[in-house]
PDB file with SEQRES, HELIX, SHEET and CRYST1 records, atoms N, CA, C and O in Angstrom:
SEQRES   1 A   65  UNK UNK UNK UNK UNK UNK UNK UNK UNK UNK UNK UNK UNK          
SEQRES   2 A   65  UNK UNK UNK UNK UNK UNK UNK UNK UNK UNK UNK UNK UNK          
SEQRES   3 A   65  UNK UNK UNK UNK UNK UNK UNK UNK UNK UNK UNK UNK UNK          
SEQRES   4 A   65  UNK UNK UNK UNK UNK UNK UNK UNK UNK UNK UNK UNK UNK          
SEQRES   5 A   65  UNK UNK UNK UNK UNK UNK UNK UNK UNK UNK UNK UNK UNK          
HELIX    1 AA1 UNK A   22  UNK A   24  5                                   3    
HELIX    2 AA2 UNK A   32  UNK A   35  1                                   4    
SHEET    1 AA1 3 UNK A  41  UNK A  46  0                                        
SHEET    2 AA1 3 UNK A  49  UNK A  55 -1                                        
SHEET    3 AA1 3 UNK A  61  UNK A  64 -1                                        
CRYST1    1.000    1.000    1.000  90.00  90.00  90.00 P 1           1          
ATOM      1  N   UNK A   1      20.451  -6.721  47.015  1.00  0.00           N  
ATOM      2  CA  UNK A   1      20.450  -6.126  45.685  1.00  0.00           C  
ATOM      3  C   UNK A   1      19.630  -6.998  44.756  1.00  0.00           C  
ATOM      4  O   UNK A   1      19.789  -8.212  44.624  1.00  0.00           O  
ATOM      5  N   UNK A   2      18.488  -6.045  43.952  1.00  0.00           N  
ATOM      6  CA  UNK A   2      17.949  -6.909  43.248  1.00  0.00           C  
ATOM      7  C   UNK A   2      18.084  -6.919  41.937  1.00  0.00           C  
ATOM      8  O   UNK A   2      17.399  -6.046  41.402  1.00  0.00           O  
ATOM      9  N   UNK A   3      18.790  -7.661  41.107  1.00  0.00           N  
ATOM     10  CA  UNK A   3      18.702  -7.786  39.753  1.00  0.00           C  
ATOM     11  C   UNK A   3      17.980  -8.170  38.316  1.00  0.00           C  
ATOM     12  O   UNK A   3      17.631  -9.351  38.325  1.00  0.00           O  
ATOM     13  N   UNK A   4      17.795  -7.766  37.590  1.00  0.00           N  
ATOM     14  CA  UNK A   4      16.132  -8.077  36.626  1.00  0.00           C  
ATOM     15  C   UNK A   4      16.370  -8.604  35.628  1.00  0.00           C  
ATOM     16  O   UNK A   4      17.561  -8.303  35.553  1.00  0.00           O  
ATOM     17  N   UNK A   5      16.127  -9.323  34.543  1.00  0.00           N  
ATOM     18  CA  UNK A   5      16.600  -9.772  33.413  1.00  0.00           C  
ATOM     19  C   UNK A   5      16.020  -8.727  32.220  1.00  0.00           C  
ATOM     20  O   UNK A   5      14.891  -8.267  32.050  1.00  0.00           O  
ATOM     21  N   UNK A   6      17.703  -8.490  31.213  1.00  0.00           N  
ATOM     22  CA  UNK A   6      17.086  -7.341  30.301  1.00  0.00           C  
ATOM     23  C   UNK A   6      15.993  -7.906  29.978  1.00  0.00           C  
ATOM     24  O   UNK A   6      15.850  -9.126  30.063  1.00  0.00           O  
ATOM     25  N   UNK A   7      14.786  -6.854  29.435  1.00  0.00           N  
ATOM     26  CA  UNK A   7      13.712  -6.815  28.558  1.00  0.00           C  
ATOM     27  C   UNK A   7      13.836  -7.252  27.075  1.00  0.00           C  
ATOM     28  O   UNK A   7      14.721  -6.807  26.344  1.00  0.00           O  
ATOM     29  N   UNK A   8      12.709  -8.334  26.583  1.00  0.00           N  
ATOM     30  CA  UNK A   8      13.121  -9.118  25.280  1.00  0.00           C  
ATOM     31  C   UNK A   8      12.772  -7.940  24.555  1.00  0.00           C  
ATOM     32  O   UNK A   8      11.762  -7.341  24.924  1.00  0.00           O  
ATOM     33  N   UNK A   9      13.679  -7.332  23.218  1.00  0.00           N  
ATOM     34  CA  UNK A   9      12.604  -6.761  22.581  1.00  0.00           C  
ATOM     35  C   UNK A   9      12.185  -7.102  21.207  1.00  0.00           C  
ATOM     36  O   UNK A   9      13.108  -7.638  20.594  1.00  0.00           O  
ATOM     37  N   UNK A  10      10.906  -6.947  20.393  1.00  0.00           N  
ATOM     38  CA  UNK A  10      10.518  -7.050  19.800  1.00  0.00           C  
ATOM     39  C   UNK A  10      11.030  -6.783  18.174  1.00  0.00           C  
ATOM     40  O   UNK A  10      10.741  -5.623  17.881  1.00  0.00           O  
ATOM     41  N   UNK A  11      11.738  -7.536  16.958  1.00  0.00           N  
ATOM     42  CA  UNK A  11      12.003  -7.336  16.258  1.00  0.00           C  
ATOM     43  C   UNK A  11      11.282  -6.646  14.859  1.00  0.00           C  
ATOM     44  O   UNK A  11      11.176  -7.361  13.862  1.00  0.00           O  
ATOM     45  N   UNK A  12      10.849  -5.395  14.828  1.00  0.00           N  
ATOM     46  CA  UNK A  12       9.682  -5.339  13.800  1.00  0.00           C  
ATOM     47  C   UNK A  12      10.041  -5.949  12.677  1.00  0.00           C  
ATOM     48  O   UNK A  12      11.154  -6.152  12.190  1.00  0.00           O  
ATOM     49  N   UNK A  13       8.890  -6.238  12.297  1.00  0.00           N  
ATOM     50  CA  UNK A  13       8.770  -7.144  10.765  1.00  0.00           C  
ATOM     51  C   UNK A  13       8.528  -5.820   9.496  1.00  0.00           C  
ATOM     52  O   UNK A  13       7.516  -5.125   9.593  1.00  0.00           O  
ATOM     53  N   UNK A  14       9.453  -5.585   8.434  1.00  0.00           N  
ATOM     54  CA  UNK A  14       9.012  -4.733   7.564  1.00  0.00           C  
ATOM     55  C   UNK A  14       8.527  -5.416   6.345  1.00  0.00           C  
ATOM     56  O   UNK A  14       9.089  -6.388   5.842  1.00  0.00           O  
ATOM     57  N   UNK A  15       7.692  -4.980   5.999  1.00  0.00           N  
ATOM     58  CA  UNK A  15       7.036  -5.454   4.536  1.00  0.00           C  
ATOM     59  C   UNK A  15       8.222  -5.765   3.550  1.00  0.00           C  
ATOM     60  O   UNK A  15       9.374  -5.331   3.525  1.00  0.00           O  
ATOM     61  N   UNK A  16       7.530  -6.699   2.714  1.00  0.00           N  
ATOM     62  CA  UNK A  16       8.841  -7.050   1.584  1.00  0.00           C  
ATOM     63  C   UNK A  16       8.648  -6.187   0.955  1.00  0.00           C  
ATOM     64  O   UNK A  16       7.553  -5.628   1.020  1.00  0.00           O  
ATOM     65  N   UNK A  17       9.736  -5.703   0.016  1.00  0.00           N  
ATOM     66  CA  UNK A  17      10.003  -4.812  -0.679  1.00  0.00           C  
ATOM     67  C   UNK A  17      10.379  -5.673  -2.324  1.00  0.00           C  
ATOM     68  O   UNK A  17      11.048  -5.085  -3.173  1.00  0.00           O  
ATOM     69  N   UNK A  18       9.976  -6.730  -2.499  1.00  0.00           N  
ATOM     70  CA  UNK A  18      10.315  -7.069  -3.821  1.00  0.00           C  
ATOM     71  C   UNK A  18       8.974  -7.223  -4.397  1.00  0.00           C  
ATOM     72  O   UNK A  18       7.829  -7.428  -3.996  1.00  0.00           O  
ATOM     73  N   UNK A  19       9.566  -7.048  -5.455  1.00  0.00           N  
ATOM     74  CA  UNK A  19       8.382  -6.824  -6.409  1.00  0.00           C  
ATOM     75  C   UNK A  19       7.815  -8.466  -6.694  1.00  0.00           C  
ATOM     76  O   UNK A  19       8.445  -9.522  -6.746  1.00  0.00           O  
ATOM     77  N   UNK A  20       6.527  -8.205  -6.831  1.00  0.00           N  
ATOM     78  CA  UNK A  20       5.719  -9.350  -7.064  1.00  0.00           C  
ATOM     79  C   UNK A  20       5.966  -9.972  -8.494  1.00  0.00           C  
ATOM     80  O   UNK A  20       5.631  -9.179  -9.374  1.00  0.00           O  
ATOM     81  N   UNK A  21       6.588 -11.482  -9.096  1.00  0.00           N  
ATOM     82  CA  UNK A  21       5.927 -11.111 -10.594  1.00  0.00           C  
ATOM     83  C   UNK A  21       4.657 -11.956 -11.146  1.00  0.00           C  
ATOM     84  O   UNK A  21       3.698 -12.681 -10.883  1.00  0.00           O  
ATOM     85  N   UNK A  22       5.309 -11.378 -11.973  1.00  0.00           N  
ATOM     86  CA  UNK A  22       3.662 -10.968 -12.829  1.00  0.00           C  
ATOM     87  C   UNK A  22       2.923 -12.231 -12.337  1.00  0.00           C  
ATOM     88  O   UNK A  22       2.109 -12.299 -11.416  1.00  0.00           O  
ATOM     89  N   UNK A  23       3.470 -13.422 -13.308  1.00  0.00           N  
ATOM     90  CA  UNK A  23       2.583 -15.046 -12.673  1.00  0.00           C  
ATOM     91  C   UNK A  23       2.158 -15.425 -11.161  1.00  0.00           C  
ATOM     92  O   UNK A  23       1.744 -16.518 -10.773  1.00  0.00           O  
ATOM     93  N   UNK A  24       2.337 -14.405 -10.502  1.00  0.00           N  
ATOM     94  CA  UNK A  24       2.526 -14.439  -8.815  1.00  0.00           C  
ATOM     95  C   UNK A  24       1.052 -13.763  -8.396  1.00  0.00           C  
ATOM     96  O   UNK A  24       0.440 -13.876  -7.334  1.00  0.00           O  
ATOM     97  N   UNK A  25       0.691 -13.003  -9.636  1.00  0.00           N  
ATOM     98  CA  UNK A  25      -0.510 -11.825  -8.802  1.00  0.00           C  
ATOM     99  C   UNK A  25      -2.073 -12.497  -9.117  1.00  0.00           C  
ATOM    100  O   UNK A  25      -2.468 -12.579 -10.280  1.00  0.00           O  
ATOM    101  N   UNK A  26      -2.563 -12.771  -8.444  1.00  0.00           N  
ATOM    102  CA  UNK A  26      -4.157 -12.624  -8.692  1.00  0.00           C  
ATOM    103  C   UNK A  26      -4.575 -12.362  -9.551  1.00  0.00           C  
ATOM    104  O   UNK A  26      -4.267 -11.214  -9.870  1.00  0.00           O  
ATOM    105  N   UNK A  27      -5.413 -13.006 -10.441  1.00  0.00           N  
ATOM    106  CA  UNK A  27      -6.354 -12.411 -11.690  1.00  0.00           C  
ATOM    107  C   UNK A  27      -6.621 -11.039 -11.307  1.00  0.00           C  
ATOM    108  O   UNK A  27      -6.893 -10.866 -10.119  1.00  0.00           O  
ATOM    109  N   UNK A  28      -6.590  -9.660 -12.350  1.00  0.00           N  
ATOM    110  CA  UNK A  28      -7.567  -8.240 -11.976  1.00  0.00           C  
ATOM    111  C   UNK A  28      -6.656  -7.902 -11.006  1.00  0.00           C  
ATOM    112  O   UNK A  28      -7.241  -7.346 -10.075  1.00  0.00           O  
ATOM    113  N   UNK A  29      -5.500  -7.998 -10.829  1.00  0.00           N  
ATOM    114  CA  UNK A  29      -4.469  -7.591 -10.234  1.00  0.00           C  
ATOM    115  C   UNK A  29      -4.003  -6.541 -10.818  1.00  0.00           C  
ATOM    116  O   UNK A  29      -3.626  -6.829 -11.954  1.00  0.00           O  
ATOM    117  N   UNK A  30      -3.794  -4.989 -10.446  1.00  0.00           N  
ATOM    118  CA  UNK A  30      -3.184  -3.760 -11.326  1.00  0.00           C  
ATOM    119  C   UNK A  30      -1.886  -3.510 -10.019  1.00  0.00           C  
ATOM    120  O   UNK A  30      -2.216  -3.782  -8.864  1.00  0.00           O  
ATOM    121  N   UNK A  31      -1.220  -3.271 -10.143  1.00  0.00           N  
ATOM    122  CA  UNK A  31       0.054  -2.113  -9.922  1.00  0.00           C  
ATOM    123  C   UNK A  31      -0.844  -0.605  -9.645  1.00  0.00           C  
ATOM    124  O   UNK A  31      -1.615  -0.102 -10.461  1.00  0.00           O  
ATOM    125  N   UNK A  32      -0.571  -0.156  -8.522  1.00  0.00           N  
ATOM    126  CA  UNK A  32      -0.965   1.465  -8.498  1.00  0.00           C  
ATOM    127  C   UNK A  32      -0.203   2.156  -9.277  1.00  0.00           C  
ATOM    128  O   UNK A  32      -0.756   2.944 -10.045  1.00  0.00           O  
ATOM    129  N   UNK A  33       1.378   2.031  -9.285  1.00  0.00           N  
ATOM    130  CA  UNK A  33       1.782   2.746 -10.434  1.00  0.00           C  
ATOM    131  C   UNK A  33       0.796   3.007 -12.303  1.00  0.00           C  
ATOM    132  O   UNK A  33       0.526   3.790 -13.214  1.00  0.00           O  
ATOM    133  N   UNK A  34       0.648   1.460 -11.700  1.00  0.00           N  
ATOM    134  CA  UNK A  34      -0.050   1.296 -13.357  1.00  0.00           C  
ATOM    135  C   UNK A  34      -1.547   2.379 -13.720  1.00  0.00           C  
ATOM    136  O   UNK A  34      -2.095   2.783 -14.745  1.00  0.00           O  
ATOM    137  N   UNK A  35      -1.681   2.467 -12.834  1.00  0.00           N  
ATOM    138  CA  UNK A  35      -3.480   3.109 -12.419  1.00  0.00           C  
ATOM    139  C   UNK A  35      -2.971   4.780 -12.485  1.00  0.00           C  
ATOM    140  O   UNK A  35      -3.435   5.594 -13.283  1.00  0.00           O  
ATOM    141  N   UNK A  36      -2.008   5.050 -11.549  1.00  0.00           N  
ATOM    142  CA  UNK A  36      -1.992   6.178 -11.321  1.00  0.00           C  
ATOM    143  C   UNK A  36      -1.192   7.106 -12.365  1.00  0.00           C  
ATOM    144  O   UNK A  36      -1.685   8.111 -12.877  1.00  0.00           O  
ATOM    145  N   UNK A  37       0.215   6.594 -12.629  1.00  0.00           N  
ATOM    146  CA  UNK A  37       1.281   6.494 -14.249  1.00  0.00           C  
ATOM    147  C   UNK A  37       1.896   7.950 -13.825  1.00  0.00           C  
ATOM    148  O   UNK A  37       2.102   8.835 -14.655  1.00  0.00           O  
ATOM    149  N   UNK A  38       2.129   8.069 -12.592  1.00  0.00           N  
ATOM    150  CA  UNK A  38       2.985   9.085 -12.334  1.00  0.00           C  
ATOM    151  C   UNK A  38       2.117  10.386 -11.587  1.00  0.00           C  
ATOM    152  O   UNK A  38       2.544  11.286 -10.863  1.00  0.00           O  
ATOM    153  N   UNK A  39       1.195  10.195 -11.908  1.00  0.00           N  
ATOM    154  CA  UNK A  39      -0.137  10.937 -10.957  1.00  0.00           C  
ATOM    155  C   UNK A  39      -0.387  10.940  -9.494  1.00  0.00           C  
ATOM    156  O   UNK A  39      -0.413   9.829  -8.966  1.00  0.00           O  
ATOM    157  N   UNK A  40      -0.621  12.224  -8.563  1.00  0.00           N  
ATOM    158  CA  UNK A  40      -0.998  11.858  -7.392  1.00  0.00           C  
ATOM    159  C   UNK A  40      -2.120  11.416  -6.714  1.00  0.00           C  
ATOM    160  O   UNK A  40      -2.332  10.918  -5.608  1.00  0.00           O  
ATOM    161  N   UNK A  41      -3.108  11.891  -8.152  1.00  0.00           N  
ATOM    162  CA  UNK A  41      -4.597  11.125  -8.294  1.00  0.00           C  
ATOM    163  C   UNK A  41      -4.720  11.429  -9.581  1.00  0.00           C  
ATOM    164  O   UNK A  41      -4.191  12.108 -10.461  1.00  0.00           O  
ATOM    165  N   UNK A  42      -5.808  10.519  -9.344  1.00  0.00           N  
ATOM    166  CA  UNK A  42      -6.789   9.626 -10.667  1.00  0.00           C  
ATOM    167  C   UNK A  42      -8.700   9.837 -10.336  1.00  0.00           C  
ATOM    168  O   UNK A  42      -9.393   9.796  -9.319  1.00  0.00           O  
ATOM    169  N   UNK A  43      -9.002  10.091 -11.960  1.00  0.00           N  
ATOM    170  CA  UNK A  43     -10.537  10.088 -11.201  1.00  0.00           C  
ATOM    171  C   UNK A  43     -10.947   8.573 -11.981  1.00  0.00           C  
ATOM    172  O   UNK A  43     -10.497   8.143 -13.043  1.00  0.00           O  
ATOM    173  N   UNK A  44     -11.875   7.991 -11.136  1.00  0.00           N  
ATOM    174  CA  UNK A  44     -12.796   6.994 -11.855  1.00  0.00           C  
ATOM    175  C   UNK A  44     -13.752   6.646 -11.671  1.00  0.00           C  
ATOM    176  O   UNK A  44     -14.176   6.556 -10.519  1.00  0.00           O  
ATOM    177  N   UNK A  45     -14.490   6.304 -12.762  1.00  0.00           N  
ATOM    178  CA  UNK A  45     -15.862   6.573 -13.035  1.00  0.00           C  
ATOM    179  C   UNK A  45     -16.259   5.136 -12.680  1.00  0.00           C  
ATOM    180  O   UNK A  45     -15.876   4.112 -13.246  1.00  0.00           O  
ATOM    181  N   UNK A  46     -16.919   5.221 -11.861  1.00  0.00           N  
ATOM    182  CA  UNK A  46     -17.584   3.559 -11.065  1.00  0.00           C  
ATOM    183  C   UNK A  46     -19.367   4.229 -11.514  1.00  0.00           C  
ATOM    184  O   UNK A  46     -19.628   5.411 -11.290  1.00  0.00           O  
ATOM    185  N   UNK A  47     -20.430   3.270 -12.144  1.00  0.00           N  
ATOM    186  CA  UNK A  47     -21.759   3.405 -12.091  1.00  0.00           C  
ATOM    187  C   UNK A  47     -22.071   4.519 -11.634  1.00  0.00           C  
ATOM    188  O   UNK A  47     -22.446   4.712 -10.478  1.00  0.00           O  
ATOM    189  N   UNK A  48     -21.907   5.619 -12.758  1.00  0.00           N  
ATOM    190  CA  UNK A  48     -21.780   7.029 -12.919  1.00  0.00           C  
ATOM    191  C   UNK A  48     -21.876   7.691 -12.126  1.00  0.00           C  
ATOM    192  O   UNK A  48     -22.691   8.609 -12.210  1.00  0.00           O  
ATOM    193  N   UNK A  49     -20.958   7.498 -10.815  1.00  0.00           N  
ATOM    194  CA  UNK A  49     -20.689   8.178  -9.883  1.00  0.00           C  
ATOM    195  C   UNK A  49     -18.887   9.014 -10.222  1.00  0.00           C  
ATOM    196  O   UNK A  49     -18.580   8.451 -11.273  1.00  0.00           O  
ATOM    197  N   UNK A  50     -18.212   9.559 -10.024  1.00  0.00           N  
ATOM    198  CA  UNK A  50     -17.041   9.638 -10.128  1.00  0.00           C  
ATOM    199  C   UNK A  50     -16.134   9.612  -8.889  1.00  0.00           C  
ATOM    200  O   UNK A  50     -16.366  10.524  -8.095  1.00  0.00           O  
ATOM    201  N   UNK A  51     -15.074   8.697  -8.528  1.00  0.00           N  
ATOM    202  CA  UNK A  51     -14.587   8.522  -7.322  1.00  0.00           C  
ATOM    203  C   UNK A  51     -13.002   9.151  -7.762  1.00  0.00           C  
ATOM    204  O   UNK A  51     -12.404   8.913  -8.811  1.00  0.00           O  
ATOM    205  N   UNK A  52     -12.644   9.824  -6.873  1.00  0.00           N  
ATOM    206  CA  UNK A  52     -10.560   9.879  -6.825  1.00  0.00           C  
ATOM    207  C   UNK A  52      -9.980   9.341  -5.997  1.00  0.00           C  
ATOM    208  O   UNK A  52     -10.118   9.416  -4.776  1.00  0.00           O  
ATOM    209  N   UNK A  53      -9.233   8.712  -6.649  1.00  0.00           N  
ATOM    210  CA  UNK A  53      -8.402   7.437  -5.836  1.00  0.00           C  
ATOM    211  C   UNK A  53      -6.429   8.885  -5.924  1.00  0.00           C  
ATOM    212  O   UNK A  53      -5.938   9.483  -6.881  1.00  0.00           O  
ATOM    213  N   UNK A  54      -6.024   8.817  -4.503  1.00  0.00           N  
ATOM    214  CA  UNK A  54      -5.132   9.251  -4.094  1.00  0.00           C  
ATOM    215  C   UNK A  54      -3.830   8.430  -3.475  1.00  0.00           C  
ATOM    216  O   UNK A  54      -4.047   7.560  -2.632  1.00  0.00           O  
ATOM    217  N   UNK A  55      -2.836   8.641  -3.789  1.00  0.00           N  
ATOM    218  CA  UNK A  55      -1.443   8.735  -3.240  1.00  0.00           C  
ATOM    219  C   UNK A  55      -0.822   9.461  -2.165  1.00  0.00           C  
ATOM    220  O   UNK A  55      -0.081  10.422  -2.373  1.00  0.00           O  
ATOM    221  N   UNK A  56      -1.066   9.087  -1.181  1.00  0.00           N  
ATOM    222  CA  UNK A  56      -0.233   9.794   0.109  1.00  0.00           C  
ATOM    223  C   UNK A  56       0.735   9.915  -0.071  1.00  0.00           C  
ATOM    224  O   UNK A  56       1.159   9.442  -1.126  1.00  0.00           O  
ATOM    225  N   UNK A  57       1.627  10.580   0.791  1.00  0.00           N  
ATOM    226  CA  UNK A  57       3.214  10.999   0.727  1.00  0.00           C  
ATOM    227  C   UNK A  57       3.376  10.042   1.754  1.00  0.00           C  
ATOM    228  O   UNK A  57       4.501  10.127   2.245  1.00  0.00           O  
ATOM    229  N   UNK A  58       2.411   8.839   2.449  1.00  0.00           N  
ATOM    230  CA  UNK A  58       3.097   7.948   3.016  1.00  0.00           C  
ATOM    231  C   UNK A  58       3.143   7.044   2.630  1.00  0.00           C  
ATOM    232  O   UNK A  58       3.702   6.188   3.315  1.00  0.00           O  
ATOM    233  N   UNK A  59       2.530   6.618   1.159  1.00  0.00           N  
ATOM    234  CA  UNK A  59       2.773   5.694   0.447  1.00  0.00           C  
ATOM    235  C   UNK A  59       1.432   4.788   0.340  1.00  0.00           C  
ATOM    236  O   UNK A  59       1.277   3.739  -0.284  1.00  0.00           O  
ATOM    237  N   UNK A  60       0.370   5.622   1.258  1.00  0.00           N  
ATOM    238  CA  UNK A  60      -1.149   4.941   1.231  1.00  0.00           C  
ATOM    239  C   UNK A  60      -1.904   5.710  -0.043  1.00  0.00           C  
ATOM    240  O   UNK A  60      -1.521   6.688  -0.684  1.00  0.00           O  
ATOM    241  N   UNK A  61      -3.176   4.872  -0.182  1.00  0.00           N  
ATOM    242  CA  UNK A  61      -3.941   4.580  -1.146  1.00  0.00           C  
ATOM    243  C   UNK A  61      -5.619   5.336  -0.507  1.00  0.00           C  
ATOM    244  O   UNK A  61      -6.175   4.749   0.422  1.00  0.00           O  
ATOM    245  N   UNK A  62      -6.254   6.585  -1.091  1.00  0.00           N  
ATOM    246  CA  UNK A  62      -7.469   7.364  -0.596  1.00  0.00           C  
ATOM    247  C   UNK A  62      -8.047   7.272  -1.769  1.00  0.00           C  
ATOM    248  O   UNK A  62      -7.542   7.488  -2.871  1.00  0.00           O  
ATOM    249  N   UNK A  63      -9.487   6.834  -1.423  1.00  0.00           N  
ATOM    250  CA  UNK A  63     -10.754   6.587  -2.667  1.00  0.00           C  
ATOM    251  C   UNK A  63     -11.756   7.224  -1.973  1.00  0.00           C  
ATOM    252  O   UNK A  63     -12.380   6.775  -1.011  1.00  0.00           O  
ATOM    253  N   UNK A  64     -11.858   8.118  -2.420  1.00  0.00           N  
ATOM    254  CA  UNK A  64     -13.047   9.583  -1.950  1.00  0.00           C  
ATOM    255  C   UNK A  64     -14.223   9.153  -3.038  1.00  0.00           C  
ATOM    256  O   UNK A  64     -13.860   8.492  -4.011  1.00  0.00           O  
ATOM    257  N   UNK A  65     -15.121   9.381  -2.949  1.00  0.00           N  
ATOM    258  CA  UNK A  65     -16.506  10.297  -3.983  1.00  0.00           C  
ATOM    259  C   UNK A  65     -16.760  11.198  -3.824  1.00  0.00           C  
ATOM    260  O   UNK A  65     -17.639  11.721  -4.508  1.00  0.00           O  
TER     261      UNK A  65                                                      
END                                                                             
């Protein structure tokens, strides 16, 4: 009879969920909330092109032209 040792498994790591503060962020640091302000997009005008920056329902970030 041959016996196997259980399989290790892998603990996923989830992103932190606390909020950054403020003295913590990078110069030119925005909040998407801050950008977006309740919006599922936003248009913005980069060197008169116009780009929309989007909100997924998975919580990602889409910048089209």
């Amino acid at each position: 009879m041959h016996t196997s040792a259980p399989l290790a498994t892998a603990t996923p790591v989830k992103p932190s969920t606390v909020a950054t503060p403020e003295s913590h962020k990078p110069a030119g640091t925005l909040e998407s909330s801050e950008l977006l302000q309740g919006a599922k997009a936003i248009s913005i005008l980069h060197n008169g092109a116009i780009y929309r920056l989007q909100a997924t329902k998975l919580g990602k970030l889409i910048l089209t032209k």
